[in-house]
N, CA, C and O of each residue as an XYZ file, in Angstrom:
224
protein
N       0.840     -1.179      0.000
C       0.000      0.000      0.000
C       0.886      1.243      0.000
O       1.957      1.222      0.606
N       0.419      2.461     -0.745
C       1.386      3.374     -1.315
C       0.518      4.306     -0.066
O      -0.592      4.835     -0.136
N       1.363      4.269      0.905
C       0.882      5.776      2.173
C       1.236      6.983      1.601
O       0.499      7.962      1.729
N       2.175      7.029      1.043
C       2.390      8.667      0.634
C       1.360      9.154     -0.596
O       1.239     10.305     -1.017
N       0.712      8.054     -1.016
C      -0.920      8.957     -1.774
C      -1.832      9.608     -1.331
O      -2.482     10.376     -2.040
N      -2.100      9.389      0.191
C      -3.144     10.280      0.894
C      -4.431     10.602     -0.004
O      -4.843     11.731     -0.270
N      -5.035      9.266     -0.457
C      -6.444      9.303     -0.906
C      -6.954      8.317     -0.791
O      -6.524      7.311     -1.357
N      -8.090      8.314      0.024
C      -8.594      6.414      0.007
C      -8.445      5.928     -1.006
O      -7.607      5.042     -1.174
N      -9.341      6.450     -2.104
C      -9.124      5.826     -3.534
C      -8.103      5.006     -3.897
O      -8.245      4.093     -4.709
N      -6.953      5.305     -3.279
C      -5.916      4.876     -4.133
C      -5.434      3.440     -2.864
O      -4.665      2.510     -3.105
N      -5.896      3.604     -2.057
C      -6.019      2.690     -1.273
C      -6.826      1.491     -1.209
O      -6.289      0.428     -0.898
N      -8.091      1.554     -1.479
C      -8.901      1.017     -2.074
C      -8.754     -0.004     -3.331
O      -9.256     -1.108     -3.543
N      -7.689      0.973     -4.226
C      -7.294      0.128     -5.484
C      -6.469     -0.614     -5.329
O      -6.310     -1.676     -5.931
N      -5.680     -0.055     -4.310
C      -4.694     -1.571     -4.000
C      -5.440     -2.425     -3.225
O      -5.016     -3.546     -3.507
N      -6.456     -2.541     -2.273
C      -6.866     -3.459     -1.793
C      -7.734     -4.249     -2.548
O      -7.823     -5.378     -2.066
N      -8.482     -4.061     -3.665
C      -9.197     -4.650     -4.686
C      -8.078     -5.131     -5.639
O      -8.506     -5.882     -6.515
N      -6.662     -4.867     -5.688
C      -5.715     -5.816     -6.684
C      -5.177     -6.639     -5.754
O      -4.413     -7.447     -6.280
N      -5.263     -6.743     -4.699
C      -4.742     -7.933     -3.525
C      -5.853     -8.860     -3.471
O      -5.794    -10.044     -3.803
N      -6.852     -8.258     -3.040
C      -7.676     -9.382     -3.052
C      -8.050    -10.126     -4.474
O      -8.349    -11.305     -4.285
N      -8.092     -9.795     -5.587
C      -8.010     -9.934     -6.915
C      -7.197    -11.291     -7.000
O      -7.733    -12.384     -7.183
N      -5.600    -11.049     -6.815
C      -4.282    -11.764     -6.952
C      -4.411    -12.950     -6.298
O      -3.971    -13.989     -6.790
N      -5.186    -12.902     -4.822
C      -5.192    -13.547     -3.629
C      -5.838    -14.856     -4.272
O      -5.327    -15.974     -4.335
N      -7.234    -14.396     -4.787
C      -8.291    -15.377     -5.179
C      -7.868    -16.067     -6.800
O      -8.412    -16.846     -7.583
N      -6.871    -15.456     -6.769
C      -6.674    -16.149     -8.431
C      -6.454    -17.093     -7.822
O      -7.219    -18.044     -7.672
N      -5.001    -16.923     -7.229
C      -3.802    -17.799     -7.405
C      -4.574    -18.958     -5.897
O      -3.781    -19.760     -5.404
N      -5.859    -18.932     -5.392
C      -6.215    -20.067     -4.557
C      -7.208    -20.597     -4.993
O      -7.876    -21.342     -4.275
N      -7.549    -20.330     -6.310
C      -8.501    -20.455     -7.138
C      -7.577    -21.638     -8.359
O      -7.942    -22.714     -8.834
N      -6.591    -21.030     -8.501
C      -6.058    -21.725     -9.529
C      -5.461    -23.492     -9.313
O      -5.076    -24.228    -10.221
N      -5.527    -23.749     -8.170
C      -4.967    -25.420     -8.090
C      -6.049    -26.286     -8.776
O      -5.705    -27.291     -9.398
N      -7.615    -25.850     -8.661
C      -8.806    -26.574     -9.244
C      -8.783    -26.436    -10.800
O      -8.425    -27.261    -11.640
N      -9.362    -24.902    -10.983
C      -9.231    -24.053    -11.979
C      -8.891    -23.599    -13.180
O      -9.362    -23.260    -14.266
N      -7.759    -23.732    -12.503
C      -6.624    -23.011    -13.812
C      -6.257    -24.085    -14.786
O      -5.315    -23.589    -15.404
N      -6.453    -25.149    -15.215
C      -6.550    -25.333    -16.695
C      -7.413    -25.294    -17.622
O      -7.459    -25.560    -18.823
N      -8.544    -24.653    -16.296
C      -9.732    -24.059    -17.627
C      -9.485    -23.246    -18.826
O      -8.642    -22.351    -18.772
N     -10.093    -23.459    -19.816
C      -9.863    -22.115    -21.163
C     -10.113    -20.935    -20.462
O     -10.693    -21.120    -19.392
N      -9.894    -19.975    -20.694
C     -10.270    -18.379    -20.457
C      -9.756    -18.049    -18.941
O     -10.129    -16.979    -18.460
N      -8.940    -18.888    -18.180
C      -8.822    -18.972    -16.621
C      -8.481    -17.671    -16.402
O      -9.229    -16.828    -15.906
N      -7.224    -17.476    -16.810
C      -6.059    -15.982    -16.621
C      -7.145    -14.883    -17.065
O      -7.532    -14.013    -16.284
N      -7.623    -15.003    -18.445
C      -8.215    -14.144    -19.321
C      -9.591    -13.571    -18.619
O     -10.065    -12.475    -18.916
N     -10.013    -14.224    -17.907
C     -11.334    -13.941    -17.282
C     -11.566    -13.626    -15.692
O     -12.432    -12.948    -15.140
N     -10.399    -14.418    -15.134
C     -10.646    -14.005    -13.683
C     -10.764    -13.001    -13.221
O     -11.768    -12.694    -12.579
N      -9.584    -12.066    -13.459
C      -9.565    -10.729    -12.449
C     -10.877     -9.555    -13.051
O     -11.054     -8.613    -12.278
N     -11.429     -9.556    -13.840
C     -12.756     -9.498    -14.158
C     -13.897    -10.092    -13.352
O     -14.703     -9.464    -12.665
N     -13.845    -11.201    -13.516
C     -15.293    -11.816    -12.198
C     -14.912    -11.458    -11.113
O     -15.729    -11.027    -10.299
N     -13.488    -11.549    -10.798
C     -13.170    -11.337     -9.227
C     -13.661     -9.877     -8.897
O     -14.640     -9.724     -8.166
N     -13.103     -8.993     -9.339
C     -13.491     -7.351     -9.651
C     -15.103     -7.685     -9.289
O     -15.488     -7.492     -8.135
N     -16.079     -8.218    -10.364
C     -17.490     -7.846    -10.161
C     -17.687     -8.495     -8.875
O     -18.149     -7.751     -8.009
N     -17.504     -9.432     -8.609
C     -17.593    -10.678     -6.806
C     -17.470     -8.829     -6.074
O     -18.215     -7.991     -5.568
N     -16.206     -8.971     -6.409
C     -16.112     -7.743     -5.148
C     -16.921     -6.358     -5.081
O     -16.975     -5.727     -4.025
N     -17.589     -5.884     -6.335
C     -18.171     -4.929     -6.484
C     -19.446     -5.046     -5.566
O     -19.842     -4.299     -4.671
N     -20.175     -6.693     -6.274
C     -21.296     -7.165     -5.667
C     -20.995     -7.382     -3.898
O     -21.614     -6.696     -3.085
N     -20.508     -7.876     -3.694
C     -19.916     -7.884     -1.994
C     -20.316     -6.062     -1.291
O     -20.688     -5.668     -0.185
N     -19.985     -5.338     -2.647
C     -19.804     -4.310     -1.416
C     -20.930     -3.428     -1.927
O     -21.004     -2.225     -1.677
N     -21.924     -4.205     -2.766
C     -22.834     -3.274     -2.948
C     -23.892     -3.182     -1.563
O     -24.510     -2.177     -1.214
N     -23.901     -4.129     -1.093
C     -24.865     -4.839      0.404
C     -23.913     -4.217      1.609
O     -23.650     -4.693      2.714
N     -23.671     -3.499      1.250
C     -23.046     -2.700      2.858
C     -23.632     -1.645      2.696
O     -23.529     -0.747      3.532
């Protein structure tokens, strides 16, 4: 996390590319020789998380 940005925003974006990375790569031992695996995840993961935080 980049502290010297002093904007949630930008805080935020790193915590939505961690959790992103997180769920690939514990996602991927089942997963990942699906077609489209790489190509599609951090996309669903992104909307998962959008939807997660629309209910708060």
């Amino acid at each position: 996390m980049n502290q010297t940005a002093n904007n949630h925003a930008v805080f935020s974006r790193a915590q939505r590319e961690a959790i992103t990375k997180r769920v690939i790569e514990a996602m991927r031992p089942k997963y990942g020789r699906m077609y489209g695996f790489d190509a599609s995840m951090p996309a669903n993961v992104e909307l998962a998380i959008r939807l997660v935080g629309s209910y708060y």
